[in-house]
C-alpha positions as CSV (number, residue, x, y, z in Angstrom):
1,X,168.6,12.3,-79.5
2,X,167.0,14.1,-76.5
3,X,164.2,15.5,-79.6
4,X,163.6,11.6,-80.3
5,X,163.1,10.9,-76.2
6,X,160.6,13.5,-76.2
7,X,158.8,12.3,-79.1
8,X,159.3,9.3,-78.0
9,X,157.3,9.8,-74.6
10,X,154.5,12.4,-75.9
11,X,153.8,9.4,-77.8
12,X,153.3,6.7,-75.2
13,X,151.6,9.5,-73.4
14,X,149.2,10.0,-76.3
15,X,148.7,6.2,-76.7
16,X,148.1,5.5,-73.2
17,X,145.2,8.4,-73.0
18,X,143.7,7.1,-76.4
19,X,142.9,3.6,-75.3
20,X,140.6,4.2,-71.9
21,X,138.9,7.4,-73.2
22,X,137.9,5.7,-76.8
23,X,135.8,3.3,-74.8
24,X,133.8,6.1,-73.6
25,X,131.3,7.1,-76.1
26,X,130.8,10.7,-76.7
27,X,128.3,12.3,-75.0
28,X,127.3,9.4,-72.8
29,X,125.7,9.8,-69.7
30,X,128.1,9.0,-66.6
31,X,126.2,10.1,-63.7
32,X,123.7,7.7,-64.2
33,X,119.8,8.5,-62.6
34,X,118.5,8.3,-59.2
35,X,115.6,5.7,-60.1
36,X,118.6,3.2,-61.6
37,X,121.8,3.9,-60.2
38,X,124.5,2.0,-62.2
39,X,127.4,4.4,-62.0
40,X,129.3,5.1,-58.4
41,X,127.8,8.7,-58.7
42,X,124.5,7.4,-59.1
43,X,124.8,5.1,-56.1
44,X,125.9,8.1,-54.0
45,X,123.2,10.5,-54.6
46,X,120.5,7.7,-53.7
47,X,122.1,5.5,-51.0
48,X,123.7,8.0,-49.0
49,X,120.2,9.3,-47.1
50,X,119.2,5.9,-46.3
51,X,122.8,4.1,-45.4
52,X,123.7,7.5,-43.8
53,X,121.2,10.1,-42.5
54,X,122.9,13.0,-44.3
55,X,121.5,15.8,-46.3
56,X,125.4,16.9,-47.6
57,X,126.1,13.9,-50.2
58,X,129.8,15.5,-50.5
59,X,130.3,14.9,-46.8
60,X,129.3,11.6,-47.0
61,X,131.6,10.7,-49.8
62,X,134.7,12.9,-48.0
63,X,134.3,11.5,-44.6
64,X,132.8,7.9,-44.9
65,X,132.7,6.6,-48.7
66,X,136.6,7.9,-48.8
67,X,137.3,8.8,-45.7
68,X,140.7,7.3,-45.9
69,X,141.9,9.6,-48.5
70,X,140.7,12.6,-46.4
71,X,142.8,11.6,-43.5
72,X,145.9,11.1,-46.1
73,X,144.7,14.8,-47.1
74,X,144.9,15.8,-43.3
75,X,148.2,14.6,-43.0
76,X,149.7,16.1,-45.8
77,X,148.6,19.4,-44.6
78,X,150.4,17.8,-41.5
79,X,153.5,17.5,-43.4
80,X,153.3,20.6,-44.8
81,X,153.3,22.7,-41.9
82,X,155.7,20.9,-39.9
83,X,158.1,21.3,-43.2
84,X,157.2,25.3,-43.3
85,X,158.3,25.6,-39.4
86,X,161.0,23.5,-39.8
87,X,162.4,25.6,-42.3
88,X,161.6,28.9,-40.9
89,X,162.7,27.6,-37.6
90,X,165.3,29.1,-35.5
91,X,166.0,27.9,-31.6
92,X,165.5,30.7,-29.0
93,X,168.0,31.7,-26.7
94,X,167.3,32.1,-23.1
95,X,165.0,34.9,-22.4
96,X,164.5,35.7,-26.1
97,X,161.1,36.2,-27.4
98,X,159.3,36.8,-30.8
99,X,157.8,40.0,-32.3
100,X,155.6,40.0,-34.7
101,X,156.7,41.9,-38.7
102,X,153.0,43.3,-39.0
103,X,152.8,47.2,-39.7
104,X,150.6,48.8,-36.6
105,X,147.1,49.0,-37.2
106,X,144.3,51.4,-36.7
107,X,142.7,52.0,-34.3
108,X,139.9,51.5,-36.5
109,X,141.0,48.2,-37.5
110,X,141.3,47.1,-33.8
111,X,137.8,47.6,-32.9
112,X,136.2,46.3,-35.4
113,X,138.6,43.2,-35.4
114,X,137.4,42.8,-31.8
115,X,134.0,42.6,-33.1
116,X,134.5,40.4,-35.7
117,X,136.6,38.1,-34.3
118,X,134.2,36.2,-32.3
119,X,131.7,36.0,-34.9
120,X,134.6,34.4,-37.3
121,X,135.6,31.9,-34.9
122,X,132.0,31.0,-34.1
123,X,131.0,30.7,-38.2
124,X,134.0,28.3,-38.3
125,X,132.5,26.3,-35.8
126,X,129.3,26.5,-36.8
127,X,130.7,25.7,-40.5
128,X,132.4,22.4,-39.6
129,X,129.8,21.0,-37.0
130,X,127.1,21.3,-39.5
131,X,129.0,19.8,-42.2
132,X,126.9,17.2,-42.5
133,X,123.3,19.1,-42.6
134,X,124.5,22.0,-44.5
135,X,127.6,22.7,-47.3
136,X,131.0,23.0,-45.4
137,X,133.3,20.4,-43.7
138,X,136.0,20.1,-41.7
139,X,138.4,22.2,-44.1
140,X,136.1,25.3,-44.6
141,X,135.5,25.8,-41.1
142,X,139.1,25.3,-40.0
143,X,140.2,27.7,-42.9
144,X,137.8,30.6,-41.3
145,X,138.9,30.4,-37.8
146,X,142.5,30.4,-38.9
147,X,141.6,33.6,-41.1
148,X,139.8,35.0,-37.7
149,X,143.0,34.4,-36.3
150,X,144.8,36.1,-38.8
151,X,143.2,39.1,-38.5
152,X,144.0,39.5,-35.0
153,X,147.7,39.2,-35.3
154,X,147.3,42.0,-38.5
155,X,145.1,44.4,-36.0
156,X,147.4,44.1,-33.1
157,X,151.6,43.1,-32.9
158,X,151.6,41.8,-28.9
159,X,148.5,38.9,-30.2
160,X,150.6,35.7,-30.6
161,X,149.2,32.4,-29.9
162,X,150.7,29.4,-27.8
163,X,152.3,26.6,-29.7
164,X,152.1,24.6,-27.2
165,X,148.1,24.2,-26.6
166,X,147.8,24.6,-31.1
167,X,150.2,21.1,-31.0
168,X,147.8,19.6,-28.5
169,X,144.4,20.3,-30.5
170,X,146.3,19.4,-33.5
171,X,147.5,15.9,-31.9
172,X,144.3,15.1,-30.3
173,X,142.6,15.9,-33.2
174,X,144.7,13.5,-35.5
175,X,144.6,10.8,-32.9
176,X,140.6,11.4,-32.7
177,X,140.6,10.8,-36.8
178,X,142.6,7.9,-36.6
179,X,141.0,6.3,-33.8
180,X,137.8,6.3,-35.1
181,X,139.0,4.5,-37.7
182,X,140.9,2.0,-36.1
183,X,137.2,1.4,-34.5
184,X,135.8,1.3,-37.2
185,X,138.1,-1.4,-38.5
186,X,137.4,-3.7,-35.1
187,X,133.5,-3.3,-34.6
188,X,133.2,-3.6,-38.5
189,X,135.2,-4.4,-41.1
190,X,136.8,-1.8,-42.6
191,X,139.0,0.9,-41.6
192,X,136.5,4.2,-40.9
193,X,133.1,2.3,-40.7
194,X,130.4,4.1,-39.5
195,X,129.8,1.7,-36.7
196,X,127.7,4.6,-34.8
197,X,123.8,4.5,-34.9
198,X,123.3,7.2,-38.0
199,X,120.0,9.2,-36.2
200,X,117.4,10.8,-38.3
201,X,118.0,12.5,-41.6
202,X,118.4,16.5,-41.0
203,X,119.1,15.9,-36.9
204,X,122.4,17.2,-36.0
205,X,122.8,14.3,-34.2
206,X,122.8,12.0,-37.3
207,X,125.4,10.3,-39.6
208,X,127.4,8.5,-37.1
209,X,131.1,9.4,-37.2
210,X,130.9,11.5,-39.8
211,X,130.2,14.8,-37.6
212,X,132.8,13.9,-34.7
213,X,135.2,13.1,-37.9
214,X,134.6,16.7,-39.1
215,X,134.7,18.6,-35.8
216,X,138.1,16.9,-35.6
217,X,139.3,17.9,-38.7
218,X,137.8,21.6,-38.4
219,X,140.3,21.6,-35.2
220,X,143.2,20.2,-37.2
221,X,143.1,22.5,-39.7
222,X,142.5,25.4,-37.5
223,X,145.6,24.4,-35.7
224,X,147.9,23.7,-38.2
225,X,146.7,26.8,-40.1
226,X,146.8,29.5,-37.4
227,X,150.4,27.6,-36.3
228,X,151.7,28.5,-39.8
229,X,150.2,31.9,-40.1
230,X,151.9,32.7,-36.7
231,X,155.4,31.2,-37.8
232,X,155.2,33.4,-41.2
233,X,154.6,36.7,-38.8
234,X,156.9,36.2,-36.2
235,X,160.8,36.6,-36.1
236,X,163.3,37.2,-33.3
237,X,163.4,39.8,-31.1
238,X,167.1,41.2,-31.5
């Protein structure tokens, strides 16, 4: 019986594959052209300089064209780290403190983390403001200041980081996102419309909201990152 069930569903599987993709001929071009642009891919590459004033197409469609999925993206991310430090959790006893379970580094590894570390966290930056202008977003330059951060707490055990100011940036960065938005929906018509004058093409000053959107989300992510990676390298001190 359970042989015929999974038969049974392989088969409604197969069927309901077969009928959308045998309407697609083989080989058929789905991108479309520039010059006549009939597909949503098409309509991206050649609309998104003019509508927008940005030279990263991908950015455009992230931030603006489906800018709502990226904040559902940001807040799973959300999710996930407040469900990693709820697990890992443990309440603190008066005058208790955390150490951090990192082997002690060498010297070596200290001074040149204290030279590298700027330089990380201002490629992050520099990653997720330009975003728009250049490839990297929000995600990318959140993900290197976190792994700037990282490498701190690897080169030395007393470096932790205060939870306190990381839930702050992370809240006023989500509330930034979604306010936006909400703008967005009462200037415009939508929810996220880039109600902002869009600039020149190439200025960093151009696209609207899509920059402050990014800068906000390279916080986020920065945040909820660095929050993680100091939960997972921390315990009690007994």
């Amino acid at each position: 019986m359970r042989k015929l069930l999974v038969l049974f569903l392989l088969a409604v599987i197969a069927f309901s594959l077969y009928k959308p993709l045998s309407t697609i001929e083989f080989g058929a071009d789905r991108m479309g052209s520039i010059e006549n642009p009939t597909t949503v891919g098409a309509y991206y590459l050649s609309k998104t300089p003019s509508e927008l004033s940005v030279a990263n197409v991908i950015t455009a469609i992230v931030v603006n064209y489906r800018g709502f999925d990226t904040l559902g993206e940001v807040s799973v991310l959300f999710l996930a780290a407040t469900g990693l430090g709820s697990i890992l959790y443990r309440r603190r006893k008066e005058g208790e403190h955390s150490i951090s379970i990192s082997k002690p580094s060498s010297q070596l590894l200290q001074a040149g983390s204290k030279l590298i570390y700027p330089a990380i966290l201002v490629l992050g930056a520099y990653v997720f403001i330009h975003g728009h202008l250049t490839p990297g977003g929000g995600f990318q330059g959140g993900a290197i200041i976190a792994t700037g951060i990282l490498l701190m707490m690897m080169s030395y055990k007393d470096f932790h980081l205060n939870h306190t100011v990381l839930t702050w940036i992370e809240s006023l960065a989500g509330i930034t996102f979604a306010t936006i938005g909400i703008a967005g929906l009462i200037v415009g018509k939508t929810f996220l419309e880039n109600f902002m004058p869009i600039g020149t093409l190439n200025d960093l000053f151009s696209g609207g909201i899509i920059p402050i959107i990014y800068i906000a989300v390279g916080f986020k992510v920065a945040a909820e990152l660095a929050g993680v990676l100091d939960t997972l390298l921390s315990i009690k001190e007994k």
